[in-house]
N, C-alpha and C positions, 0 to 999 in steps of 0.2 A: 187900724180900727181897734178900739176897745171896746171889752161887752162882756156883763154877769151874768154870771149863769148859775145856776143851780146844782150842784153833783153831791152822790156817794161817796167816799172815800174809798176807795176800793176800785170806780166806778173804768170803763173804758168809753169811751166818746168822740164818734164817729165824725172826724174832720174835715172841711171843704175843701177839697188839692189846693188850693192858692193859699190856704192857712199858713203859715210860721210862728210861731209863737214864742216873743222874747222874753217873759217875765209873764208869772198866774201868782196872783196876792188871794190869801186868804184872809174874807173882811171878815173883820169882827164887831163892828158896831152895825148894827140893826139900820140905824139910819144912815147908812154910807149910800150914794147915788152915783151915777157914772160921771155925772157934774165934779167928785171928789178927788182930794189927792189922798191918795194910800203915803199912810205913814206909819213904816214898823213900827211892831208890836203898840203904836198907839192906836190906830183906829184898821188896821191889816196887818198879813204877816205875810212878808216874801220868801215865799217858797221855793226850794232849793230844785233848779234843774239836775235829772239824774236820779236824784236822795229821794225826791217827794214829785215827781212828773219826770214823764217824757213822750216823745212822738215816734211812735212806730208805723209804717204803713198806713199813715194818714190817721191813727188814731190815738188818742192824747190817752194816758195809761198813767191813772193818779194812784198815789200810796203816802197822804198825808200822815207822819210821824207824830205829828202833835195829838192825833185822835186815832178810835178805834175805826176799822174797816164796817164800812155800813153807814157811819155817821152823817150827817150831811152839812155842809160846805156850802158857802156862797162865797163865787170865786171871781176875784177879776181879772179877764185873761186882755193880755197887751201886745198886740201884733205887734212883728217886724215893719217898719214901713217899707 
């Protein structure tokens, strides 16, 4: 399942036990929809597992590098199938 969501930069966000998460794009064109394909740095930015995200105890723990802590991020996050 894919789905946008909204977050801080900084933010921690409390995951559903069956979540896995293979790849979180951070979009940058306003009109991106979940119909879209993310294509770095042209209309998203794939964000680095580890560097800029990770899953601890069910909850997804962002620290986007390209922005300050606070900022807000519209993200698309891309399950494991």
């Amino acid at each position: 399942m894919n789905y946008l969501i909204e977050v801080n930069n900084g933010d921690i966000i409390e995951l559903k036990k069956s979540t896995k998460i293979k790849r979180i794009w951070t979009i940058l064109d306003e009109e991106f929809t979940i119909n879209d394909i993310p294509k770095h740095n042209i209309n998203a930015f794939l964000e680095d597992k580890w560097h800029d995200w990770h899953v601890n105890d069910m909850k997804l723990h962002t620290h986007f590098h390209s922005s300050s802590l606070g900022e807000k991020h519209r993200l698309l996050i891309i399950e494991e199938l």
